[in-house]
N, C-alpha and C positions, 0 to 999 in steps of 0.2 A: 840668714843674715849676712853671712861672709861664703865668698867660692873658693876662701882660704882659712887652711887649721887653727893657723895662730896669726892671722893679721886681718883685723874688719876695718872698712870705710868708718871716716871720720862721720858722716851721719846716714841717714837714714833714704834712701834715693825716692821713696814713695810721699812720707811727713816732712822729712827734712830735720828731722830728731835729730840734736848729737848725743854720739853713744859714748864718747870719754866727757864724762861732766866735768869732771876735774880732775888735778895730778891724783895717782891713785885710787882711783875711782872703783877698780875694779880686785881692788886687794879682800873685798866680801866675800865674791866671785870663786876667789883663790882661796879665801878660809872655809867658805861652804864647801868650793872639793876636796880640800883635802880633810875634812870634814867626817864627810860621807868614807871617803876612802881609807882612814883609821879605823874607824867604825864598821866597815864592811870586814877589812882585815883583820880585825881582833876576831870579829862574829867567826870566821871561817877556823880561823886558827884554832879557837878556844874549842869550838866541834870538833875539830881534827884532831887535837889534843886528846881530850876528855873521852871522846869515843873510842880512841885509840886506832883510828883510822887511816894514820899516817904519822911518820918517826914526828919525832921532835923538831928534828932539822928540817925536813919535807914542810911542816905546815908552816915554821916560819921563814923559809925559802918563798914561801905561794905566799905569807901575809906580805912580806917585804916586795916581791910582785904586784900584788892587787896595791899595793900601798903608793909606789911607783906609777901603776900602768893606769890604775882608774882615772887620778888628777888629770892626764895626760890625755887619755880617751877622752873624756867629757867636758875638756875644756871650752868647745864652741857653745854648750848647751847650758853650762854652768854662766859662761859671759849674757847671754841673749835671758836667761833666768835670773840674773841680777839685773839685768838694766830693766828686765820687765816689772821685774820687783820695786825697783826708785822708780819707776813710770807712773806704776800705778798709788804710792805715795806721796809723790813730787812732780807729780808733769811737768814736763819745762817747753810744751809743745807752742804753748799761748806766750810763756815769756821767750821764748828765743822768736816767733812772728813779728812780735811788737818792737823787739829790737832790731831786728832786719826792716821793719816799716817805718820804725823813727828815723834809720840810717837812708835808707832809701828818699825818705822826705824831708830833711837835713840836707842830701844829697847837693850842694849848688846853689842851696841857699843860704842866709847869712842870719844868724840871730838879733832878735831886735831886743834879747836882753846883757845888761851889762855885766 
């Protein structure tokens, strides 16, 4: 989607999709990773714990890590799985055409309504 971690083109170069629908579009995005990344860091910690596998401070050192590093890691993957997610809910492929083709054919001409 992007040649960059944290910044992608305003739409789509192949559809012509835009990828920010709206202000905050993409704050799902950011609750699905960080989400997943509580979640993953409790699972690890609460093993580490319970099994006795690692002190106390060790597993929530690595929970606070994975807690931190995963949102972080999978932020391009989380973005492109949210907009696929409203794509496939909400197309906006046919309404942004129609808006670009009313503009286009508006373009220089003048309305005949009042």
């Amino acid at each position: 989607m992007s040649k960059y971690w944290f910044r992608s083109p305003s739409n789509c170069s192949q559809c012509g999709a835009l990828f920010e629908r709206e202000p905050g579009f993409y704050l799902g995005a950011i609750i699905f990773s960080c989400a997943i990344a509580t979640v993953t860091a409790a699972i690890v910690v609460v093993i580490l714990t319970v099994w006795d596998l690692a002190s106390r401070e060790s597993a929530l050192a690595l929970g606070l890590g994975l807690g931190l590093g995963i949102p972080l890691l999978f932020f391009p993957w989380a973005r492109s799985f949210w907009l696929g997610i409203d794509q496939y809910f909400d197309p906006r492929l046919k309404q942004n055409s129609l808006i670009d083709q009313r503009a286009s054919g508006m373009h220089g001409h003048q309305s005949t309504q009042d």
